[in-house]
C-alpha positions as CSV (number, residue, x, y, z in Angstrom):
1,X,31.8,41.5,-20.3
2,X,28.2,41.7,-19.1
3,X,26.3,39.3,-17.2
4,X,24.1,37.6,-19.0
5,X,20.3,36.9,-17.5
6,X,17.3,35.0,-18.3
7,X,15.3,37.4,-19.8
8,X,18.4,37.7,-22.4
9,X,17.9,34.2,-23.6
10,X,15.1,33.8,-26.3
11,X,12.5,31.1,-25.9
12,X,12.3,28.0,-27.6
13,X,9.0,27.8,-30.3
14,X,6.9,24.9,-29.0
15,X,8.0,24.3,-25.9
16,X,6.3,26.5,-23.8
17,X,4.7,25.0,-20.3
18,X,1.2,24.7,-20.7
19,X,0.4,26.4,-17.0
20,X,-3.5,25.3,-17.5
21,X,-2.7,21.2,-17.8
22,X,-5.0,19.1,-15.6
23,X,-4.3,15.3,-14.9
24,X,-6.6,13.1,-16.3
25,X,-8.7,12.7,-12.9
26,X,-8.7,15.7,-10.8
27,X,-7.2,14.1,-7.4
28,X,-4.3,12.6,-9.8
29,X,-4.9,9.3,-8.5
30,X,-6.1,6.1,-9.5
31,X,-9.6,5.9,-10.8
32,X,-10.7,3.0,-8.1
33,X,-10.0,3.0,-4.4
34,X,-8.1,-0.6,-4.1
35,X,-9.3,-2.9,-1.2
36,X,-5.8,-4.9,0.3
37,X,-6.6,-8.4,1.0
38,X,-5.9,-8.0,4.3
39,X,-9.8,-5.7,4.3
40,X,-11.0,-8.8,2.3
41,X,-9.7,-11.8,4.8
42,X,-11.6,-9.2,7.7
43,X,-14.6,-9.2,5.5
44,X,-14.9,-12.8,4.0
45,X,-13.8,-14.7,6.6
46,X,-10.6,-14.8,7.1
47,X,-10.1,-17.0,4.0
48,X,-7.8,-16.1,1.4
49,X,-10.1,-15.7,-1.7
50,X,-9.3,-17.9,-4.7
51,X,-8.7,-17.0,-8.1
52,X,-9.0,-19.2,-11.4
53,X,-6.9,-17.1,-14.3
54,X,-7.6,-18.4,-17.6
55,X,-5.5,-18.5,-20.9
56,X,-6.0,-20.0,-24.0
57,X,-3.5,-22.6,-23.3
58,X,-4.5,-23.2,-19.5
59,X,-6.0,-22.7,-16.3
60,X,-4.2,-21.4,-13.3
61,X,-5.5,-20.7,-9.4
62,X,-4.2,-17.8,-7.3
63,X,-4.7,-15.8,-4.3
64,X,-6.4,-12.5,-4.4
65,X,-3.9,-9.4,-3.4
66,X,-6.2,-6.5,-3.6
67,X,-9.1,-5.8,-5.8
68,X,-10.7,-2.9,-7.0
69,X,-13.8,-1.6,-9.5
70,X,-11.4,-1.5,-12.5
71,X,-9.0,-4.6,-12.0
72,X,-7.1,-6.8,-9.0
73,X,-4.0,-7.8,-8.4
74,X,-3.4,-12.0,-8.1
75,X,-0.2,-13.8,-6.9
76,X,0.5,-16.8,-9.2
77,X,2.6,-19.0,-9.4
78,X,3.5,-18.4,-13.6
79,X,4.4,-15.1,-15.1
80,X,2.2,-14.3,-17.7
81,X,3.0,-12.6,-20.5
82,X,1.9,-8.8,-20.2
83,X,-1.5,-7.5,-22.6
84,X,-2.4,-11.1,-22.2
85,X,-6.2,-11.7,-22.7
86,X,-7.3,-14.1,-20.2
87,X,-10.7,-14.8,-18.2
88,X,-11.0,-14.5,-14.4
89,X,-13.1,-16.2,-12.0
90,X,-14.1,-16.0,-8.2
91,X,-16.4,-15.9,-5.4
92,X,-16.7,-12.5,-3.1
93,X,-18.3,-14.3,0.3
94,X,-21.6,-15.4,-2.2
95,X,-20.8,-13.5,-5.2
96,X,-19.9,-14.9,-8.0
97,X,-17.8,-12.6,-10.5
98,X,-16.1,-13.7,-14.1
99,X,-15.1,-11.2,-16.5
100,X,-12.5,-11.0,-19.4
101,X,-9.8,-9.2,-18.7
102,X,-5.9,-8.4,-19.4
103,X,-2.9,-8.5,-17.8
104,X,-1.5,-5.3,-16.9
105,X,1.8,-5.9,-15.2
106,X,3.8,-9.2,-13.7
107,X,6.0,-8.2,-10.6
108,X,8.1,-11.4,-8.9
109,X,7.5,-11.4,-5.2
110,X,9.0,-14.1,-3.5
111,X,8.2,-17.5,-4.8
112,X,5.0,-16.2,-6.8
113,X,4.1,-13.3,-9.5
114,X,1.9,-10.5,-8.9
115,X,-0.3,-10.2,-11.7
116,X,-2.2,-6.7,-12.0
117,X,-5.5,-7.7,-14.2
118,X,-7.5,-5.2,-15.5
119,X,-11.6,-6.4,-16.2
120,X,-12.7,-5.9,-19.3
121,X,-16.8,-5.5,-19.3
122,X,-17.0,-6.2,-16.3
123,X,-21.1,-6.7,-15.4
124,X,-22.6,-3.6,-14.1
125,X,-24.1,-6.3,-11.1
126,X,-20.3,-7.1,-9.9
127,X,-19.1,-3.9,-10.7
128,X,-21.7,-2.6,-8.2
129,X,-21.0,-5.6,-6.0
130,X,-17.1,-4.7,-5.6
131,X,-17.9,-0.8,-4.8
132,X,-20.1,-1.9,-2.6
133,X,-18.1,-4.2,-0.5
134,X,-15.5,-1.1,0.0
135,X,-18.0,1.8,1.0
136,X,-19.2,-1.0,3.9
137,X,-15.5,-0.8,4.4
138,X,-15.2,2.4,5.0
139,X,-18.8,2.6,7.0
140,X,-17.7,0.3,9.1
141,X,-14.1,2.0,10.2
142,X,-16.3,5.2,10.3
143,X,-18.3,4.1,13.2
């Protein structure tokens, strides 16, 4: 009996590896660079920052985890209920920012929830504000 070999068994139509795929951004990574809170107590502070989260039903404050150009992350002390549309609120240093948004995820940690938010239309003012307050960041560990 021969050996059989690779080359002896016949592809499979439509399955073929498509050698010329391309994650959606080019570094694989997330689209925004997130900023810890830890960066944010250093930079406002030493405060933790505030969050008011919003549902149709009620209102609820939380502490900021990290925060980036496309969403944050809050620790609450609910679970909200994933694709949720809520509104956020909260003051960077002088800054005010509110934005409609959605919850992403809900992970338990501890005694709280962290919340993943995405903004949705976000203002091009706070959107610059937030990218901003990381490339000072960086600057600033640069020198």
């Amino acid at each position: 009996m021969e050996k059989k070999r690779w080359d002896d068994i016949p592809s499979l139509e439509g399955l073929e590896v498509d050698w010329q795929y391309q994650p959606e951004n080019p570094q694989g990574k997330r689209a925004f660079v997130r900023m810890s809170e830890r960066d944010l107590l250093k930079m406002f502070d030493g405060q933790p920052i505030l969050v008011k989260v919003a549902t149709a039903e009620a209102t609820f404050t939380g502490s900021l985890l990290d925060i980036c150009e496309g969403g944050m992350a809050v620790a609450l002390k609910v679970a909200l209920a994933e694709n949720l549309a809520v509104r956020v609120g909260f003051f960077l240093g002088t800054q005010k920012i509110i934005s409609r948004a959605e919850v992403r995820y809900v992970r338990r940690s501890d005694q709280e929830y962290a919340t993943g938010i995405k903004f949705i239309d976000l203002d091009a003012a706070s959107r610059e504000f937030i990218a901003g307050i990381y490339a000072s960041r960086v600057l600033k560990h640069a020198l």
